[in-house]
N, C-alpha and C positions, 0 to 999 in steps of 0.2 A: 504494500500500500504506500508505504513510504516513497519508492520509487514514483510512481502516478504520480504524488502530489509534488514530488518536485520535476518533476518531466518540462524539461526549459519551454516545450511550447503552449503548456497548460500555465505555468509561472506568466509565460510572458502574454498570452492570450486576456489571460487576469488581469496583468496591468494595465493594457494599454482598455480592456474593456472601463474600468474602477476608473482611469484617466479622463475618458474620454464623459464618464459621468459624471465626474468632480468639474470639470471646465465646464461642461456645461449649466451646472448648477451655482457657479462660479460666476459665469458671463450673468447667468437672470439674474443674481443679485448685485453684482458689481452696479448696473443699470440701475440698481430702483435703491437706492440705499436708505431714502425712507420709510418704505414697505419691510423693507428689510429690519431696521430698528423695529417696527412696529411688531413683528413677528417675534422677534425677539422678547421685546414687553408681553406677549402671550401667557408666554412660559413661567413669568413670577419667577424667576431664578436668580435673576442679578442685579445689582442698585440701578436704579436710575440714571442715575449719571454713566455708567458705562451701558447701558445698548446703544447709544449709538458710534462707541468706539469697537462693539462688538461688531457691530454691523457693517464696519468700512473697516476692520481688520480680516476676520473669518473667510468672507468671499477670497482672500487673496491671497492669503495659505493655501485656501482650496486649489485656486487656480495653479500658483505654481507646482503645488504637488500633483495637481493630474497632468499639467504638461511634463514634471519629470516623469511619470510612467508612459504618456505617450510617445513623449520622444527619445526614451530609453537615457535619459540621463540622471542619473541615480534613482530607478525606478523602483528596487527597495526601498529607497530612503521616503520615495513621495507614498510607497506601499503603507510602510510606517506611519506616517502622519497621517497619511485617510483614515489607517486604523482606528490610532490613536480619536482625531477626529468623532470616525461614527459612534465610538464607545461613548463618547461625549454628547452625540445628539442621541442616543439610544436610553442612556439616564434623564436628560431632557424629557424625552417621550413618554418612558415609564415614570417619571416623578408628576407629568401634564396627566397622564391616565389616573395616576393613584389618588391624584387630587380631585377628580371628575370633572376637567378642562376638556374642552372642548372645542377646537378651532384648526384652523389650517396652519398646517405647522411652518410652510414656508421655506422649505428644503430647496425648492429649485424655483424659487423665487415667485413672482404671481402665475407663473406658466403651468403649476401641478396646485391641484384645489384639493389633494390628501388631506386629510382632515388626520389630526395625533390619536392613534388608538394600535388594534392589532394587525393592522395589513400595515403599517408604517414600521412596526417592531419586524415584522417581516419583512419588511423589505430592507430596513439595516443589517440587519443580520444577515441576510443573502450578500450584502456589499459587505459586511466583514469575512463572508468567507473568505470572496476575491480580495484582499487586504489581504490576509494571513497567508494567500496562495499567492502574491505577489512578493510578497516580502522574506520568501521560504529563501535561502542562499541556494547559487547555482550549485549541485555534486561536481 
């Protein structure tokens, strides 16, 4: 099994797919960076004074770390941070469910109307697999 999961074109299929959906989640928020803040204030998680530094920093980790898996330039290292990343929007989601919140979570900016519940935990989790199968070192 071990083998499979590190088989360079399952790794690198991984990245450049987790890439090419971090940019693009990247580019709809980068554009709206007030919707973005706004999305952000949803969640009740962080003071006020920082969503809208969250809001015009986030987008831009994202970006570069999906163009480094896209473009194969340290595409573990951008595998790593998206990880890193959806673990972070994944406690987001479950601490927005545990609370009985309710809203569009804003992942890919106003272009996805996903509302925060259990097809959103499902869908991080399917992007952390690709995370953990990009970031596996080459044999």
């Amino acid at each position: 099994m071990s083998r499979v999961l590190t088989w360079a074109p399952l790794r690198r299929g991984a990245q450049i797919l987790l890439g090419l959906l971090f940019v693009y989640a990247a580019l709809a928020k980068i554009s709206d960076v007030p919707a973005m803040a706004r999305e952000v204030h949803n969640f009740h998680l962080v003071p006020l004074w920082s969503e809208y530094l969250i809001a015009m920093t986030v987008p831009w980790v994202e970006l570069v770390a999906g163009l480094a898996m896209v473009l194969g330039i340290a595409p573990r290292a951008g595998a790593w941070v998206c990880g890193a990343l959806l673990i972070v929007f994944t406690v987001g989601v479950a601490a927005a469910m545990a609370r009985g919140l309710s809203f569009e979570c804003g992942c890919f900016g106003t272009a996805s109307g996903m509302r925060v519940g259990w097809g959103k935990l499902g869908e991080n989790a399917a992007m952390l697999v690709l995370a953990a199968l990009g970031a596996q070192r080459a044999r």
